[in-house]
N, C-alpha and C positions, 0 to 999 in steps of 0.2 A: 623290684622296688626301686622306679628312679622316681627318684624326687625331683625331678627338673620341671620346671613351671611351665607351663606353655605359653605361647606368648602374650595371650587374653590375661592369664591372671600374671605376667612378669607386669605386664601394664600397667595393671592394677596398683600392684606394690610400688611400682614408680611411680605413679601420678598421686599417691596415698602422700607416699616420703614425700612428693615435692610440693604438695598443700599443707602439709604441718609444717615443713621446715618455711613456707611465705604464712600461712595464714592463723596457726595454734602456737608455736615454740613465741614468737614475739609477746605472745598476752601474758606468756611468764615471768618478764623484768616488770611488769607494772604493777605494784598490790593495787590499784582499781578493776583488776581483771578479778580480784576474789571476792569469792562471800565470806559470811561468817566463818566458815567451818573450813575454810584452805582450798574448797573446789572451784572451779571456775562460775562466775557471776550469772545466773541463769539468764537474764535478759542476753549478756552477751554471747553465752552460748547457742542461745537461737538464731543471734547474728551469723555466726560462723555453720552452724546447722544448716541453715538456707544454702551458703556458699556451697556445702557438700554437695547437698540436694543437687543443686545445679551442676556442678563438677561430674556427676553420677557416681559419687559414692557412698551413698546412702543404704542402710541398714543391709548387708553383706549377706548374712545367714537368711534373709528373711522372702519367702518366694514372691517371683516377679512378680506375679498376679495381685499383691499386694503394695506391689510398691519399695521390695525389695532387689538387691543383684542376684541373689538367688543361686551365690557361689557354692561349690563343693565345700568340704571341711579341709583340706589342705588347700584350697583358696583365703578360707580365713585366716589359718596360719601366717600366710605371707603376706595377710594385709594388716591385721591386727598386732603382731609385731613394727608392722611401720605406725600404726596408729597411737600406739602405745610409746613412741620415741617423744613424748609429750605426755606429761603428766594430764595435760586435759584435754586429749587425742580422743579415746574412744568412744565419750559420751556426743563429741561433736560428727562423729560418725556415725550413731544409735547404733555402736557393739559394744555396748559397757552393761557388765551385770549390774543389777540382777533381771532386764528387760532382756540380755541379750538370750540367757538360757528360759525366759517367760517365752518369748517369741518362738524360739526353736520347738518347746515341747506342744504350746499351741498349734504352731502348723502341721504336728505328727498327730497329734490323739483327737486333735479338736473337731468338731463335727462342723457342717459348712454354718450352721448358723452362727454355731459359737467363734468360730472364725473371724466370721463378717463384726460380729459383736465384741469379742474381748482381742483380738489379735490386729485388725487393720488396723484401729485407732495407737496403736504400740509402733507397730510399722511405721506409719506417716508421723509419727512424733508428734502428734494431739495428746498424748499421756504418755505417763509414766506408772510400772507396773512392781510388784512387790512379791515374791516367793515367801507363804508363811507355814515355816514347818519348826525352826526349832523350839524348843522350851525350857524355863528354869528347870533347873533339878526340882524333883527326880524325873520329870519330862524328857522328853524324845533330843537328841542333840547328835552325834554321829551313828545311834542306832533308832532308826526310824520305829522299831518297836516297843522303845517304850513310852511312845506317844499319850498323853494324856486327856487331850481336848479332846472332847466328843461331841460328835453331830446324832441326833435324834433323831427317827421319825417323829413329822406333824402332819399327822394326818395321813392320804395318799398320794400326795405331791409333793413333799417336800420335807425339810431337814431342821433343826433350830440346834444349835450350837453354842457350846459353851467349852471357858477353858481360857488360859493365857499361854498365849508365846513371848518371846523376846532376840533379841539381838536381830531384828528380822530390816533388814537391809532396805533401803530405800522407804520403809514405812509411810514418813513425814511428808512428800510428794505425789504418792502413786494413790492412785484412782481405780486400777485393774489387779486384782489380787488373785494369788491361787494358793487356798488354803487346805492341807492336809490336817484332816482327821480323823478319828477311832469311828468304826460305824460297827464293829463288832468286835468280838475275843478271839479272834480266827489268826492264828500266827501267821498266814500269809495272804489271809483276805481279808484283813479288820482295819485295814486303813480306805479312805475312800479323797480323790481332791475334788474340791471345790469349786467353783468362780465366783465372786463375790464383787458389787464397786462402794467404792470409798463412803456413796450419800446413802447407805441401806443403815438402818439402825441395830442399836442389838451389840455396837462392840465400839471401843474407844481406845486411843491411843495415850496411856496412863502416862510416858514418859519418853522422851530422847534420850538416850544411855549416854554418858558423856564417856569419850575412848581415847586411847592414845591419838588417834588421827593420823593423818588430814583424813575426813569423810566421805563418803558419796553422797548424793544430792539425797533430803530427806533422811540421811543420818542410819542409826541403828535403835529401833525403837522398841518398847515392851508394849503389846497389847491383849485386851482384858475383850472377850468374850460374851457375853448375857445376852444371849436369845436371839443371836443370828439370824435369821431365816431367809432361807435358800430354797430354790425350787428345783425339781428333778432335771429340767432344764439345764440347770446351771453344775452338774454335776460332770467333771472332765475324764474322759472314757465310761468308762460301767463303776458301777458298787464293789468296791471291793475291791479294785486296780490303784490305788491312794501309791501302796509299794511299785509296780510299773510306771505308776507317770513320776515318783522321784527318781527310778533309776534310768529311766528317757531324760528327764530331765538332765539331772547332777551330773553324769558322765561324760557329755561333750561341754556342760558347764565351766567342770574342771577343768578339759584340755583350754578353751579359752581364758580364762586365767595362765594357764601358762603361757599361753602367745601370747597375753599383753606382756605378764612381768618381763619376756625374753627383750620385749622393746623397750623395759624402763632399765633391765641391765644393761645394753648394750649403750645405751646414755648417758648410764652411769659411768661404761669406759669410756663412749667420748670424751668426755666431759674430765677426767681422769688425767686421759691422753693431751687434751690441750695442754693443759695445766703442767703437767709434768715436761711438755716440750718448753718450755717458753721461763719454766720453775729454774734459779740457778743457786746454790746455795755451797759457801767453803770453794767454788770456784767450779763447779762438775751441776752441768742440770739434772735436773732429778728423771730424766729420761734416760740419761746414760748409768745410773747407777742398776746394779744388778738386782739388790733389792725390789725397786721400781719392777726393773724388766719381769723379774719373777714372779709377781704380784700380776699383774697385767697378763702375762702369759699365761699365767692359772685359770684366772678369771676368763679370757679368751675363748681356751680351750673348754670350759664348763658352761660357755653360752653356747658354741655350738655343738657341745651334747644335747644340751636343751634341745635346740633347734631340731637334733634328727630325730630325738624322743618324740617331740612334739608330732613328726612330718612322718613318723611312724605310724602314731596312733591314730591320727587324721587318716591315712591313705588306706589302715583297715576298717574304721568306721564307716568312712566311704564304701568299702566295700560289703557294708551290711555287718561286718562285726562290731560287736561291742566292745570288744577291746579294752577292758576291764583294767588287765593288768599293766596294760602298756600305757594307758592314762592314769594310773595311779603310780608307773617310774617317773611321769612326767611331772605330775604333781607332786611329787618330793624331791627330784631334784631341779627343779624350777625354783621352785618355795626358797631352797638351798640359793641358788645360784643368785634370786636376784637381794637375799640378804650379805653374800658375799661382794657383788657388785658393790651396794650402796656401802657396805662398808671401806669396801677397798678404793671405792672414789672420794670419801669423807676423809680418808688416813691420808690420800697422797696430795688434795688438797689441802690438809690442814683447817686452819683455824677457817678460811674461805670456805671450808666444806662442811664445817659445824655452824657455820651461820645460813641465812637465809641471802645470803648472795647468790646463791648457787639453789636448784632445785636437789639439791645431794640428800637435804637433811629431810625432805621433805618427804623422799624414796627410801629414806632411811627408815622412815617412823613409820610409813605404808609397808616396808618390806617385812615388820613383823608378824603384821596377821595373816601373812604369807602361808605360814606353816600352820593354821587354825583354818580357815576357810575350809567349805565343802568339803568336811575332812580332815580333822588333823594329823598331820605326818606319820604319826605311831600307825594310823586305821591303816593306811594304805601299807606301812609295812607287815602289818599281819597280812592281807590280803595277798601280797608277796606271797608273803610263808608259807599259806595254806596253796597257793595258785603250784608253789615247787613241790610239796608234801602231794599234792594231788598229779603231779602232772612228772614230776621227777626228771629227767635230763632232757623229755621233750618240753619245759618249761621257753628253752633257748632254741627251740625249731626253728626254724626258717619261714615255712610254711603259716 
């Protein structure tokens, strides 16, 4: 297991850091750079989109033949991490969910047509795309079986669908959707996903959820179902695969959230550390004080666990495992880490760090749905529990 970069993707990660720190970190002292909802201002975002383009760092996960780099998973690691050193880094790179794990599951199950049809247009950044699986109670939410929306048979070609989801990410913008639903009672064949675009009729977007915030572009919306229709065509793997294409999906999903959050803590200690260096207060800067040091040392120490968690589960993914358990340490103690960051940058800056001077407060109120996303904290510690109960001290193998 050496995690050392080679020099194609150390590249990478440099040429990433040093176009966020000239061309994204600046758009952050200006409120002209935001929309409504705290994210970066979409016209200007395709300004800087273009520049990626051209830079060649465009859509990372997503294959060359498409318009992607077409890097390994511990490529994206190391670049999504520098992408994320900016709160509006990764959607100016097209690796920002929920398009980034649309894209991914697309290039693995999708058939050439559906490809050419719901995935290039995602790639080249023509659209934006929307993952629809969760649902109110008593609906499907961290356990995909108890899914509620059902797709029909109409006829011999095709599906018609009903049922509401909610909290369903990016909604309000995306045009390319991939909707999971009930296609029968089969506890491990009764889920089936979909492809669906935004102008087909049959279903509406009843509301924007209003949330702690800041947003992703398009929000977290509720939407209502009545008479869908889908054609076998548009069906993503076979009937009955609905559970396969969410756990293709959600699994290297989750590890990329962790690679962004690792770049919005480590910003957080930037940002931390300036502050503290230059802070003097009762006559001693607030750098030299041990409290300080301690705080920072912790936090330090707890992003690069991150990091090898992360470069762990990347490097067996790559090698064809799913690596279940070791993306589910990553997503709890990620979740963890970058709610300690933001906190521990808000406390050492002070009142500077509770206001909007600082992007602090901003990583603050993001780091909470940290520990709810694809997964709330608790699922993945069961998953733990049962991975140890089933596997017992070879849990910590090597191998």
């Amino acid at each position: 297991m050496d995690f050392t970069l080679s020099p194609e993707l150390d590249d990478i990660r440099l040429r990433t850091r040093a176009f966020v720190a000239e061309h994204i970190q600046p758009l952050e002292q200006d409120a002209d750079s935001y929309d409504a909802h705290e994210n970066i201002r979409i016209d200007l975002m395709r300004e800087v989109q273009k520049k990626a383009k051209e830079a060649g760092l465009w859509s990372p996960q997503a294959p060359k033949e498409f318009g992607g780099m077409g890097l390994p998973v511990v490529g994206w690691a190391a670049m999504y991490e520098e992408a994320n050193r900016s709160i509006f880094g990764p959607v100016c790179f097209n690796c920002s969910a929920p398009d980034d794990g649309n894209m991914n599951v697309l290039a693995r199950l999708g058939t050439p047509a559906q490809k050419d049809r719901w995935l290039r247009p995602i790639v080249e950044g023509r659209v934006r795309s929307a993952f629809v699986m969760t649902e109110p109670h008593p609906g499907a939410g961290s356990d995909p079986g108890m899914m509620l929306t059902r797709a029909e048979r109409r006829g011999t070609s095709g599906w018609r669908v009903s049922g509401r989801k909610w909290f369903i990410t990016g909604a309000g913008v995306a045009e390319h959707f991939i909707l999971i639903a009930r296609t029968s009672d089969d506890p491990r064949r009764g889920l089936t996903a979909f492809l669906f675009h935004r102008d087909q009729p049959g279903w509406e977007i009843v509301r924007r959820i209003p949330i702690m915030g800041p947003e992703e572009h398009g929000g977290h919306c509720e939407l209502v179902f009545d008479g869908l229709e889908i054609d076998d065509e548009n069906v993503l793997a076979d009937v009955g695969d609905g559970l396969r294409v969410t756990q293709t999906r959600l699994g290297p999903a989750r590890l990329t959230h962790c690679m962004r959050w690792l770049g919005l803590s480590k910003r957080c200690m930037e940002i931390a550390v300036a502050y503290a260096n230059e802070r003097v207060g009762f006559g001693v800067r607030l750098a030299d004080r041990e409290s300080t040091q301690m705080k920072l040392g912790r936090l330090a120490a707890a992003i690069q666990t991150g990091r090898l968690l992360v470069m762990h589960a990347a490097w067996k993914i790559d090698r064809g495992d799913k690596a279940q358990k070791e993306v589910s340490m990553a997503k709890i103690h990620c979740a963890d880490t970058l709610h300690m960051a933001a906190d521990v940058g808000v406390q050492i800056n002070g009142a500077r760090g509770y206001s909007k001077d600082t992007v602090l407060e901003w990583i603050y109120r993001y780091a909470r749905q940290a520990r709810l996303v694809d997964g709330a904290s608790e699922v993945h510690e069961m998953i733990l529990s049962r991975s140890f109960a089933r596997e017992g001290v070879d849990f910590w193998a090597w191998g």
